[in-house]
TIGU-22160 format. One line per 3 residues: their letters; for each residue x, y, z of C-alpha. Coordinates in Angstrom, 1 decimal. Layout:
% TIGU-22160
A	X,Y,Z  ...
END
This chain:
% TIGU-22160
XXX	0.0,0.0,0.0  1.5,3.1,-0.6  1.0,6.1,2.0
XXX	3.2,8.5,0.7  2.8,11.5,-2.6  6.5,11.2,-2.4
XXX	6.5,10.5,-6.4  8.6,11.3,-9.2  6.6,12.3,-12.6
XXX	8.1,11.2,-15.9  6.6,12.0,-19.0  6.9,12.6,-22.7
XXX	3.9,14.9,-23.1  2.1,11.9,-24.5  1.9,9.6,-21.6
XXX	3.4,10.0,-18.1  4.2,7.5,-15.2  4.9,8.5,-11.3
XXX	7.5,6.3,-9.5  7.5,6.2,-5.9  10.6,6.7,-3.7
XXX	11.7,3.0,-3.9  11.6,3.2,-8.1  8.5,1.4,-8.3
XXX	6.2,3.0,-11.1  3.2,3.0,-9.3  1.0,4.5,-12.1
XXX	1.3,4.9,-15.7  -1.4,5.3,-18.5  -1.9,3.5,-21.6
XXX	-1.6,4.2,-24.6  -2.4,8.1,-23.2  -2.5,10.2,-20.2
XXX	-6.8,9.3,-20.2  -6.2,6.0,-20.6  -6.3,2.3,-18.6
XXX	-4.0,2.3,-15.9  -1.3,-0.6,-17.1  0.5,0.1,-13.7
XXX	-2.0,1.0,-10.9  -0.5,-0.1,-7.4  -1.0,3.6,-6.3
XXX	-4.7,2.7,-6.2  -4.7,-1.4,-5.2  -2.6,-2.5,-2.0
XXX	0.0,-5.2,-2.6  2.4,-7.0,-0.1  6.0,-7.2,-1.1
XXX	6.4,-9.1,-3.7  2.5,-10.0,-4.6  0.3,-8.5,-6.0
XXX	0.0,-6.8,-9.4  -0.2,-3.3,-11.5  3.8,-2.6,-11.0
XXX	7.1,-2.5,-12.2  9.9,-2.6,-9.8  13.8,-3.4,-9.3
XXX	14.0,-5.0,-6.0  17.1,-5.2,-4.3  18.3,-7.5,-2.2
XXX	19.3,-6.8,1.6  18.1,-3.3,0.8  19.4,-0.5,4.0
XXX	18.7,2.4,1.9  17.0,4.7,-1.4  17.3,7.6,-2.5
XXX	16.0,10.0,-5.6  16.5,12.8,-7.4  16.0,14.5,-11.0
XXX	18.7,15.0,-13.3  19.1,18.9,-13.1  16.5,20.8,-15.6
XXX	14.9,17.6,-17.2  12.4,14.7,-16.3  14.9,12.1,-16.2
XXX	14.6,10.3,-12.9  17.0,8.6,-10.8  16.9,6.0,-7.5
XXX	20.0,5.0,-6.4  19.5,1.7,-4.4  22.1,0.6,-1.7
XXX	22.6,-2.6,0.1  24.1,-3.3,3.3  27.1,-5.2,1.9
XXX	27.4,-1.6,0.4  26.4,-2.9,-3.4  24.8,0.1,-5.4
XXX	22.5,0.1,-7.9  20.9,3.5,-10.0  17.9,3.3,-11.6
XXX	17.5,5.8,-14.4  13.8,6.2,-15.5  12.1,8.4,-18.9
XXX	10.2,8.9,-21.2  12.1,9.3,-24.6  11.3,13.6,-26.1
XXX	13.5,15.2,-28.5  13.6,16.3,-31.9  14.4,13.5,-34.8
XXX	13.8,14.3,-38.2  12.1,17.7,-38.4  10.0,16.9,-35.6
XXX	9.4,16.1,-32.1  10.1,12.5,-30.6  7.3,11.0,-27.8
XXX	6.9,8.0,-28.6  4.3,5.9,-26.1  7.7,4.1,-24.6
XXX	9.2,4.2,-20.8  12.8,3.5,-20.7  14.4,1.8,-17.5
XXX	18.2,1.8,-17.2  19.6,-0.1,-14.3  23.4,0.3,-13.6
XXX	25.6,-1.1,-10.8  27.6,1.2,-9.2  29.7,-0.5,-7.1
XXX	29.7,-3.8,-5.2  27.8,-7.1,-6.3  24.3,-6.5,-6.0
XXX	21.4,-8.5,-6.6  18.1,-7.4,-8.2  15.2,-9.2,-9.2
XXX	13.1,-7.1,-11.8  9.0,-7.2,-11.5  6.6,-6.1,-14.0
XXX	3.3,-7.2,-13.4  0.8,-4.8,-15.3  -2.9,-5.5,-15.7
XXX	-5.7,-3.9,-17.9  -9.1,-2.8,-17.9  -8.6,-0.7,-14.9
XXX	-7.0,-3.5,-12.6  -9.3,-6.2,-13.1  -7.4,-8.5,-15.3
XXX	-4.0,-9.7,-16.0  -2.4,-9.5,-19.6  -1.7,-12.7,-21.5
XXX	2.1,-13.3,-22.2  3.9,-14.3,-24.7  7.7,-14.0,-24.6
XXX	10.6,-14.1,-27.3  14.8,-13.9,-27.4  14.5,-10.5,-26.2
XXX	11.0,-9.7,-25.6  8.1,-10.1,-23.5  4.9,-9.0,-24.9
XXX	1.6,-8.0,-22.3  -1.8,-8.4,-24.5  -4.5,-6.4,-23.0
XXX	-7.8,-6.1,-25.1  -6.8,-2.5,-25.9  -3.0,-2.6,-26.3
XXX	0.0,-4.7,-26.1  2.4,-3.6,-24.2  6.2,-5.0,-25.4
XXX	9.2,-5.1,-22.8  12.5,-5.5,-25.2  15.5,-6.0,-22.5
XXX	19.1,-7.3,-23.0  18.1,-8.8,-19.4  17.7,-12.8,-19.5
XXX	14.0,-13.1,-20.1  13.3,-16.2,-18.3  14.9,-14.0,-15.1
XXX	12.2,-11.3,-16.2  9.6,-13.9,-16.7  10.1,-16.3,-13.4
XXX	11.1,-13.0,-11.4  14.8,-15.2,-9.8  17.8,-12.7,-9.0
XXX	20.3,-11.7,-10.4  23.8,-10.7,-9.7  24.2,-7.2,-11.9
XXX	27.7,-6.9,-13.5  27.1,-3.7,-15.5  23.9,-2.4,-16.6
XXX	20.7,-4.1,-18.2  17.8,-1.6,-20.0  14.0,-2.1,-20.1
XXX	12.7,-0.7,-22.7  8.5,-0.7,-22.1  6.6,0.7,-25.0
XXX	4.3,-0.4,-28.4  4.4,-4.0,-30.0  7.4,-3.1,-32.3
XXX	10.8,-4.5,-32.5  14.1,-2.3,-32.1  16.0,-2.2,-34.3
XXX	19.5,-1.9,-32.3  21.5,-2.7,-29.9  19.3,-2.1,-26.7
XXX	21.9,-0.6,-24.5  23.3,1.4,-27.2  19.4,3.0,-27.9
XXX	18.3,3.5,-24.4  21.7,5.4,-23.9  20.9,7.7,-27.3
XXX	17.7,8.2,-26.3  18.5,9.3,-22.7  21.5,11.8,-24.1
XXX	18.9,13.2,-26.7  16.2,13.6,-23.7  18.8,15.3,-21.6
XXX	19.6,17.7,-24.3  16.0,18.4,-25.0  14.8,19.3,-21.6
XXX	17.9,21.5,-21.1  17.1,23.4,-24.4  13.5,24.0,-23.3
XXX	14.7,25.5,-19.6  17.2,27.7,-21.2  14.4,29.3,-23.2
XXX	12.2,29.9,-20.4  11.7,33.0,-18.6  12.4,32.7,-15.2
XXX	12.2,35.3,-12.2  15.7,35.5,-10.3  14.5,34.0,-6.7
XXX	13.3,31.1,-6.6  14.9,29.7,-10.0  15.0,26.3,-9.1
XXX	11.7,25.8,-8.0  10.0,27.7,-10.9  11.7,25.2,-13.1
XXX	10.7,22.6,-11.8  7.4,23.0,-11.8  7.6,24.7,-15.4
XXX	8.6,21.1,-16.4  5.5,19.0,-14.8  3.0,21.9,-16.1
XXX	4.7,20.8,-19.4  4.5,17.2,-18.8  0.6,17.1,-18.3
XXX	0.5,18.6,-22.0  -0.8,16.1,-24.2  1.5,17.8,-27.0
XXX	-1.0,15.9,-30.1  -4.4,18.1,-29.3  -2.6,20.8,-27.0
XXX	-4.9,19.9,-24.1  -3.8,20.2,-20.7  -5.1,18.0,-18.0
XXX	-6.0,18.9,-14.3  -3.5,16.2,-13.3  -2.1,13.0,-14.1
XXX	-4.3,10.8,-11.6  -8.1,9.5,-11.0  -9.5,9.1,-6.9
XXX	-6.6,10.5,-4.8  -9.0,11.8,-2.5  -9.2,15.6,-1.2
XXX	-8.7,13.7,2.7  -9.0,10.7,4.5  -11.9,8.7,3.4
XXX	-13.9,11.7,2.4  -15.4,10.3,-0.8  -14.2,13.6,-2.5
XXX	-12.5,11.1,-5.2  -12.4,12.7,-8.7  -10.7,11.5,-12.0
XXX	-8.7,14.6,-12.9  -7.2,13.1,-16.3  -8.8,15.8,-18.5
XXX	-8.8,19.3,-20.0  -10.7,22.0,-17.4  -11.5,25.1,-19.5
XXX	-11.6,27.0,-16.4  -8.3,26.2,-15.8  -7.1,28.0,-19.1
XXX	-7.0,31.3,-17.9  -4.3,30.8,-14.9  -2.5,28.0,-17.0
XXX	-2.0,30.5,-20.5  -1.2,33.3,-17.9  1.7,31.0,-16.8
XXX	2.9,29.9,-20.0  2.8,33.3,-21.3  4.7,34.7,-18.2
XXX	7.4,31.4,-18.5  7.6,32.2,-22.5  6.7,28.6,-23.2
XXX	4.7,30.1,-26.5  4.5,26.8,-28.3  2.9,24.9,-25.7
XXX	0.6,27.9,-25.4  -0.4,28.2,-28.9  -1.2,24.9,-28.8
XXX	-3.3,24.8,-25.9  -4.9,27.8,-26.7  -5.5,26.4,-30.2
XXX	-7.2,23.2,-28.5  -9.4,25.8,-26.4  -10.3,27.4,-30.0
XXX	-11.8,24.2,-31.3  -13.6,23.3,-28.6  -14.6,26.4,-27.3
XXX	-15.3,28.7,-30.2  -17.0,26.3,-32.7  -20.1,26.0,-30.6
XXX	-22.6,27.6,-32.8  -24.9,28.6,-29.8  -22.0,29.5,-27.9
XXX	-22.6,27.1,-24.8  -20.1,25.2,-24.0  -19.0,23.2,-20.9
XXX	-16.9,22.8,-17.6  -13.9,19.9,-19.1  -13.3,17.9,-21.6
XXX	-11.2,14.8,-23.0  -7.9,15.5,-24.5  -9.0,14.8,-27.5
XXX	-12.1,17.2,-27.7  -14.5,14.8,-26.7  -17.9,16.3,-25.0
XXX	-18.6,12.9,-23.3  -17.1,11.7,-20.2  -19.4,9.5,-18.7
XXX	-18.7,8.7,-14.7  -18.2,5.7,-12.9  -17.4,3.4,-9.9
XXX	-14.7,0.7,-10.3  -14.7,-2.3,-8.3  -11.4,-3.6,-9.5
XXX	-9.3,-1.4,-7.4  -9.6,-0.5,-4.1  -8.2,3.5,-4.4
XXX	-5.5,5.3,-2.5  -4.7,3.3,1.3  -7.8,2.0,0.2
XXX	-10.0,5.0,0.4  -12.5,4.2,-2.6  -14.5,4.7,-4.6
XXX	-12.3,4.7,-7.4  -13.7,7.3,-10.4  -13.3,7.4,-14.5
XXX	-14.9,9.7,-16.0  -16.3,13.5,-14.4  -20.0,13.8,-14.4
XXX	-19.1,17.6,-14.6  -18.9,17.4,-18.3  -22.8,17.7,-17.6
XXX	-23.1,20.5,-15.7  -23.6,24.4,-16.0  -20.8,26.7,-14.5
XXX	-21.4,30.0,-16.1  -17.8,31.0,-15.5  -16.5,28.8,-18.5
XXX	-17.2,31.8,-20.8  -14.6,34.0,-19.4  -12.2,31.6,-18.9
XXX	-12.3,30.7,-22.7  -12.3,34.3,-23.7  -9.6,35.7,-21.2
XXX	-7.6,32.7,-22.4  -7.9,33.3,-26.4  -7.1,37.4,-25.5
XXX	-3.6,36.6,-26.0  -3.9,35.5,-29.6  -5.2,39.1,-30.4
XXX	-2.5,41.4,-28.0  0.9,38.8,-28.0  2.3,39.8,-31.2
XXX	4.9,36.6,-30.5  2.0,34.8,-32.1  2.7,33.4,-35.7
XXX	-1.0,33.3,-35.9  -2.7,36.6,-34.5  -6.6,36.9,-33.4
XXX	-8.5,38.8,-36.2  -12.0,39.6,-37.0  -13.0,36.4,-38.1
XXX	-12.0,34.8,-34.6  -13.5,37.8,-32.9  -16.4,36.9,-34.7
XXX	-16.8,33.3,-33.9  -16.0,34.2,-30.0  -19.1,36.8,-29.9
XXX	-21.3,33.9,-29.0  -19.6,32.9,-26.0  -20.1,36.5,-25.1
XXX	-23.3,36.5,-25.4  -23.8,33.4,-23.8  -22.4,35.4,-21.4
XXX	-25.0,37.7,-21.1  -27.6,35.1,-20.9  -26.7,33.4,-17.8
XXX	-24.4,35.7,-15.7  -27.4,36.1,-13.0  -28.3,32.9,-13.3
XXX	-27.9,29.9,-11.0  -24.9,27.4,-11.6  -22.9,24.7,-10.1
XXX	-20.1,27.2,-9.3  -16.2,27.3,-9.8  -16.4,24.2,-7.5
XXX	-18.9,22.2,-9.4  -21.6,21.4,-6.6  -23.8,18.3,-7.6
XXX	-26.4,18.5,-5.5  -27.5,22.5,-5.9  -27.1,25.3,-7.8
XXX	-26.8,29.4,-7.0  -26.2,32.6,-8.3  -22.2,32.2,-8.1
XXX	-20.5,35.5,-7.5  -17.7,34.2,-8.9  -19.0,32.9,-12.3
XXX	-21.0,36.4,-12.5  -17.6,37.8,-12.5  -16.1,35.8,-14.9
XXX	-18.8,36.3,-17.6  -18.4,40.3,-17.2  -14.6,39.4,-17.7
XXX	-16.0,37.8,-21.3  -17.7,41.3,-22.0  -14.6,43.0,-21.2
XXX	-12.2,41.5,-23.0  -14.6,41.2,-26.1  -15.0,45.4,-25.7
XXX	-11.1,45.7,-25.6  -10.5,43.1,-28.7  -13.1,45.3,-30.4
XXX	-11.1,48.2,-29.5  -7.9,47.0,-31.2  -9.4,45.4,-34.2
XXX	-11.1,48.9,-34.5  -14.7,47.9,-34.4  -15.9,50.9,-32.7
XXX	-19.7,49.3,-32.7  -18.7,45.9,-31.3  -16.8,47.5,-28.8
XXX	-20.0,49.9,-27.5  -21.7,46.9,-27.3  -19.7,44.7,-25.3
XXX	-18.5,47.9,-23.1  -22.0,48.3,-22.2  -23.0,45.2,-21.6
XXX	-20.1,44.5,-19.0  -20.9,47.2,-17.4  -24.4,46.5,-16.8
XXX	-23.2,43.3,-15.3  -20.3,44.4,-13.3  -23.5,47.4,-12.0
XXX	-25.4,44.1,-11.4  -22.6,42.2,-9.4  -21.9,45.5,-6.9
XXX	-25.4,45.7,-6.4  -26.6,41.8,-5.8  -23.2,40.3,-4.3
XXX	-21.7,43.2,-1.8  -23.1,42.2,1.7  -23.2,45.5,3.7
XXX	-22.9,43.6,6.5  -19.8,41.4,6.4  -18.2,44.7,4.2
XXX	-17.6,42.0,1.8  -18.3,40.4,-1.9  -19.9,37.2,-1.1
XXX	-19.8,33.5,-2.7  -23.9,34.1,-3.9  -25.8,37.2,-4.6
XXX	-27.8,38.5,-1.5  -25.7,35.5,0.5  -23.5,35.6,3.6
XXX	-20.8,33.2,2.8  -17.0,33.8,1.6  -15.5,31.7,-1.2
XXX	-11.9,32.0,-1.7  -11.8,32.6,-5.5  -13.4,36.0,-4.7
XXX	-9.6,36.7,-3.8  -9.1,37.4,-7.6  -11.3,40.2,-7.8
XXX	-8.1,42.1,-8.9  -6.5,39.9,-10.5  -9.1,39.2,-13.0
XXX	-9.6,43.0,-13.3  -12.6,43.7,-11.8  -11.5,45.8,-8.7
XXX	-8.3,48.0,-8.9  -6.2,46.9,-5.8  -6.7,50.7,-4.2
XXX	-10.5,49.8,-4.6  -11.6,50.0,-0.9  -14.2,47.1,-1.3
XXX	-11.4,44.6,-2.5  -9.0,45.1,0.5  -12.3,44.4,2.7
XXX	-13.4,41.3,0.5  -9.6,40.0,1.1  -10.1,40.9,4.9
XXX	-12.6,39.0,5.1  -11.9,36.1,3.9  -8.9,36.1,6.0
XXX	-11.5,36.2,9.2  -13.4,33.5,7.9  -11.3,31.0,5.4
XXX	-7.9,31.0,6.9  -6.5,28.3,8.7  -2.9,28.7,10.1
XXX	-1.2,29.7,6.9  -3.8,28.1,4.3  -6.7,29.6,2.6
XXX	-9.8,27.6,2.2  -11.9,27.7,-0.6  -14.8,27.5,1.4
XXX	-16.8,26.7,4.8  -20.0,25.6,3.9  -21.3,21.9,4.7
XXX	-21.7,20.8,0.9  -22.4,16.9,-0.5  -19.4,15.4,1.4
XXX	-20.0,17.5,4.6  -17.2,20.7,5.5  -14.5,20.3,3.5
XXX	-11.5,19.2,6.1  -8.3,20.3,3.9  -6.8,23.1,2.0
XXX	-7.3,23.5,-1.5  -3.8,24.2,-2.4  -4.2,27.1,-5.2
XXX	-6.7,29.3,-2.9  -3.8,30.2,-0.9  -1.2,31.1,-3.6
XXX	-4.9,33.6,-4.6  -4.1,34.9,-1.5  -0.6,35.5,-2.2
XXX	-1.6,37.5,-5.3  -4.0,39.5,-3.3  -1.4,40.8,-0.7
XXX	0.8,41.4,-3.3  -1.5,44.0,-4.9  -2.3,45.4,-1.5
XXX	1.3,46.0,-0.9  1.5,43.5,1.8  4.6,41.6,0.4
XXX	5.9,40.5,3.4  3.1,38.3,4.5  2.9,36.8,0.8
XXX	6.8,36.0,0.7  6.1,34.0,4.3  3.0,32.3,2.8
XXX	4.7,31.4,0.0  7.7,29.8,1.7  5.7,28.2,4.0
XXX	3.9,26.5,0.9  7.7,25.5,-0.7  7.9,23.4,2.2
XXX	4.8,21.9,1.3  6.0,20.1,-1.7  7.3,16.6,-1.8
XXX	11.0,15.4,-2.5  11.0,16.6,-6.0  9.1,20.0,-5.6
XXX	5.6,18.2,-6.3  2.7,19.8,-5.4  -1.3,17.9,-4.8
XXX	-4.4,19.7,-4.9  -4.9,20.0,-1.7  -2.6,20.2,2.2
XXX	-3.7,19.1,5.3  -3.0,22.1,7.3  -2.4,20.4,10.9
XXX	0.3,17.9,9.1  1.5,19.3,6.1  0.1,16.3,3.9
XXX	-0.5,16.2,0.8  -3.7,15.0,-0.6  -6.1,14.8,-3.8
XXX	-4.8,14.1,-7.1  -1.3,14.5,-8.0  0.5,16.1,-9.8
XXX	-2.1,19.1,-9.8  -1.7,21.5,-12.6  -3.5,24.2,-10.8
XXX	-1.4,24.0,-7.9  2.0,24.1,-9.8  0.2,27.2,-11.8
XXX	-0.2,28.9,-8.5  3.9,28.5,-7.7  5.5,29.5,-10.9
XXX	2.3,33.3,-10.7  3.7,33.6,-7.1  7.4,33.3,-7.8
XXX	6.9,35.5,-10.9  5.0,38.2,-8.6  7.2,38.0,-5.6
XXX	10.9,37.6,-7.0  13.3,40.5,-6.6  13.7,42.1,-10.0
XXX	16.8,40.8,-11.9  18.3,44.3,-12.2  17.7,45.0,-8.6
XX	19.0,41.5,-7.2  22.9,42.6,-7.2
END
């Protein structure tokens, strides 16, 4: 059973695996990030040594482990040591770089396991199953090759390791190094060792020419990298989709039954991820997310569109309960699919629209917004319109009721706002009196229906009395200046109400699972952006560091912290959360020219 988020994510932008601290790949998707779990032991308990859903290089008479990156990439290492002081490393990726005019991904994990010193003996597992954990594979072996035959996909281990070792899992004594090579029913065509070691140098050289080109603020270097790296490795690079995280049912805390599957594409999420990328500089991966946002987003012909969807596009995403695997310490019910897909939150609108802005003002853009975009992005405006006082699910898709969400009121006047200022620069001085106007009948409406005299405060429902934590945006989304009285009194009092030692929650209220009992990780990075714009940069640069300390070994973050221990919790990695680091670093750093 594994208790720990202590994971390592490796990825290829086309399907990712998370190893735990021992080198065991404990979860991995096949033949794509959405896909059935081939290696699932993060979700089903196994005893040493039993079991099923891994791949693991025991070694024997094991004292000690440890792991770390290779600087600036996602190439994995666990250095294994035994007490007769035998060491073994264990090098893990996914193969990315260029290769004929184009980019390299292929659906392939490579394992590279080297002795270092001493005689130590391994014995290699891989036990994967299919159709979410409830079957084994059927195997068939040849001189070099094992193949796993699930009803969807074969999965083919090529190894210059003895097979029958592989197969009967005996030990070994390792002399040098041996390579596992995990990836599509196709033979290689070269020496094994030889490939593996191209493909690693090549994947070195790759990640480190995507971190030189980023732009990174001048404390905090390190860490901004790092998680510039795992918001590029939950890009699924073929549709330019971007998916909440790489995991299904790691729930939000203990046994709450808050157990989601987060493998898809949140168009809500858009605005703070293309904010990111554009302050990083990472403009391909942006225009291609923001190109995937385009095609799902703008070709709606009655401009309604909805809360997520598949990496491929797909509308459908039909939820349900698995009895095949038992979830995370065996906290079920395990989840595919997100019935949110169904539901109404009004705030979509202005997260498409804030999102697509850039194509019109980023002149880095090879393709730049013009009229005939504007055109076909009028209908989420005025979709907009229609259902910015009306009620919704809300930014934190309720399933059992729906209100008048400040919050998604907000976001649709940030759709009329940005329409009236695209409007401005394409010089369409009617379009842009029209969508001036109507923003400002909505942001009139908003002052008037969701400021609660009493608590001096925007609340989370018009005429309500409760606080919701992504009211903390008010400036950042532009609809308060920071010397606005109102917003300093919003921010105050949320801090009275939804702070918890150092951790923002995004909420109070009793909702279908009861109160929520931990921190949703990105509300308090909000936070940090709103004392940042109130001047109060000394309590953000504590927050924030406090929150460093909250990542696991490799700078990892979850979606949400248990505040009284530190743990981390809900599904990993999460995209929002790592979204919140890199905006907070950015806005906090000391200015390069001011740093010597």
């Amino acid at each position: 059973m594994k208790n720990s988020l202590d994971l390592g994510l490796i990825g290829n932008c086309r399907i990712g695996a998370l190893i735990d601290d021992q080198g065991e790949i404990v979860w991995c998707c096949l033949p794509r990030f959405d896909g059935d779990p081939t290696f699932c032991s993060l979700l089903r308990e196994h005893p040493d040594g039993e079991g099923s859903g891994y791949c693991i290089v025991e070694l024997s008479d094991q004292v000690a482990a440890e792991q770390f990156y290779l600087a600036n990439t996602a190439v994995l290492v666990t250095r294994l040591t035994d007490r007769h002081g035998g060491v073994v490393e264990v090098t893990d990726f996914a193969p990315r770089f260029h290769q004929y005019g184009r980019m390299f991904m292929p659906m392939m994990i490579i394992r590279r396991i080297r002795r270092i010193s001493g005689t130590p003996r391994i014995c290699v597992r891989i036990r994967p199953l299919c159709e979410y954990g409830s079957q084994g594979c059927i195997i068939t072996h040849g001189s070099h090759h094992i193949r796993y035959v699930a009803p969807a996909w074969i999965l083919r281990l090529t190894t210059d390791a003895s097979v029958t070792a592989l197969l009967e899992e005996t030990s070994f004594f390792l002399e040098d190094t041996v390579t596992l090579i995990l990836g599509p029913d196709e033979t290689i065509p070269a020496a094994i060792g030889d490939l593996s070691r191209r493909f690693l140098e090549e994947t070195i050289a790759g990640w480190h020419d995507w971190v030189r080109n980023l732009s990174i603020p001048f404390e905090w270097q390190d860490e901004v990298i790092r998680a510039a790296i795992t918001l590029k490795l939950n890009t699924f690079e073929d549709t330019g989709a971007i998916i909440a995280a790489m995991t299904t049912s790691l729930p939000e805390s203990p046994g709450s039954g808050r157990n989601w599957d987060y493998r898809y594409c949140w168009i809500r999420d858009s605005y703070f991820v293309v904010n990111a990328l554009n302050r990083l500089s990472t403009t391909n991966s942006m225009e291609r997310y923001l190109s995937y946002l385009i095609n799902v987003a703008a070709g709606r012909p009655d401009g309604r569109i909805q809360p997520v969807y598949g990496i491929d596009g797909r509308a459908r995403l039909d939820e349900c309960e698995l009895k095949s695997l038992p979830g995370y310490r065996g906290m079920g019910p395990v989840r595919i699919g997100n019935q949110a897909c169904d539901q109404h939150q009004h705030d979509v609108y202005g997260s498409a629209i804030l999102a697509v802005t850039h194509i019109f003002f980023d002149r880095r853009f090879a393709h730049r917004g013009d009229e005939s975009l504007f055109r076909r992005l009028e209908p989420l405006g005025e979709a907009a319109i229609a259902c910015h006082d009306q009620p919704d699910a809300g930014p934190w898709e309720n399933r059992t009721s729906t209100r008048i969400h400040t919050f998604s009121s907000i976001m649709c006047w940030a759709a009329c706002d940005r329409l009236a200022r695209i409007a401005v620069h394409l010089k369409l001085p009617d379009r842009s009196l029209y969508w001036r106007s109507r923003a400002d009948e909505i942001h009139a409406t908003i002052c008037r229906e969701a400021w609660n005299k009493k608590k001096r405060a925007f609340t989370a429902h018009f005429a309500g009395d409760s606080l919701d934590a992504s009211l903390l945006l008010l400036h950042d989304l532009g609809f308060l200046s920071s010397s606005d009285p109102r917003f300093a009194q919003t921010v105050e009092a949320i801090e009275r109400e939804l702070k918890r030692g150092d951790y923002i929650y995004r909420y109070i209220e009793t909702d279908d699972f009861g109160i929520p009992e931990n921190a949703f990780v990105v509300c308090t990075f909000w936070y940090i952006y709103a004392l940042v714009a109130l001047n109060r940069t000394e309590e953000a640069r504590s927050l924030f560091e406090n929150l460093l300390t909250r990542r696991n070994i490799h700078g990892l973050l979850s979606e949400h912290v248990d505040p009284r221990t530190g743990d981390l919790w809900g599904n990993f990695v999460q995209t929002y959360s790592m979204v919140g680091l890199i905006n907070s670093a950015i806005r906090l750093s000391k200015r390069w020219d001011s740093a010597f």
